[in-house]
N, C-alpha and C positions, 0 to 999 in steps of 0.2 A: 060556439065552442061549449061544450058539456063541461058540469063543474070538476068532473077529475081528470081531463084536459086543463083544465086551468090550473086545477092543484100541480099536475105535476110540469105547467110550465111555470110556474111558481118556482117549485123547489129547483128548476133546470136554470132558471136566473138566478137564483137565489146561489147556487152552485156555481154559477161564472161571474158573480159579482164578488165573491168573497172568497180569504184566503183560508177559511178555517175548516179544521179539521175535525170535524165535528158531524155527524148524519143529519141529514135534514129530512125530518120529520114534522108531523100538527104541530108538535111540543116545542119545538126549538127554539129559542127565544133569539128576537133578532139582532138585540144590544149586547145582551148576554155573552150569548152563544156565539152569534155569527161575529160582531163586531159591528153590524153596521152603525154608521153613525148620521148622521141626517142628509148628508150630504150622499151616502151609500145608498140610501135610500132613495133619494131622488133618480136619482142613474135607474137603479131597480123598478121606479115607475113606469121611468120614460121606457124601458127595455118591456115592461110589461105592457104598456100600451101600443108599444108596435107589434106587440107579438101576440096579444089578444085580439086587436083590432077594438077594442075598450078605451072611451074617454074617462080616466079617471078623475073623476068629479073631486073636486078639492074637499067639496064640504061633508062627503060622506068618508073621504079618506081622513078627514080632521077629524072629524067626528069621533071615527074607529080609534080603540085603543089598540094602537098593532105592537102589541107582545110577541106574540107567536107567528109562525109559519102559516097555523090555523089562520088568526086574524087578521093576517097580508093576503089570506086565497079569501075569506070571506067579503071583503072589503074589495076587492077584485071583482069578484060576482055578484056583491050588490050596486056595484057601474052597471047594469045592465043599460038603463034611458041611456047611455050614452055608445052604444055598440053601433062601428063604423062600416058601412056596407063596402 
């Protein structure tokens, strides 16, 4: 999967995971803006792992400061070691 495939299943989860009305864009912040809260975000992993086919490594996801829309797609595609055939 190419990163702006990923980007915009990002934002396509990111869209059905949340009720807010708001565009989602790089900038969007995900607390902020979208609402999520930790627990949104875990749903939004698992929904991204099945639909990358991406094992989202914990410690590169802890790692990440995910603010942004931007920082949830880069953090996505630095799982690369872990892409499920």
């Amino acid at each position: 999967m190419s990163g702006s495939d990923i980007a915009s299943t990002v934002r396509r989860v990111l869209a059905q995971e949340t009720s807010a009305d708001v565009p989602i864009i790089g900038t969007t912040r995900l607390e902020d803006d979208l609402g999520l809260t930790s627990l949104g975000l875990t749903r939004v992993f698992v929904r991204l792992e099945d639909e990358t086919g991406r094992e989202l490594d914990d410690a590169v996801v802890l790692a990440a400061e995910l603010r942004t829309v931007d920082d949830l797609v880069a953090a996505v595609e630095g799982c690369t070691a872990g892409v499920r055939s």
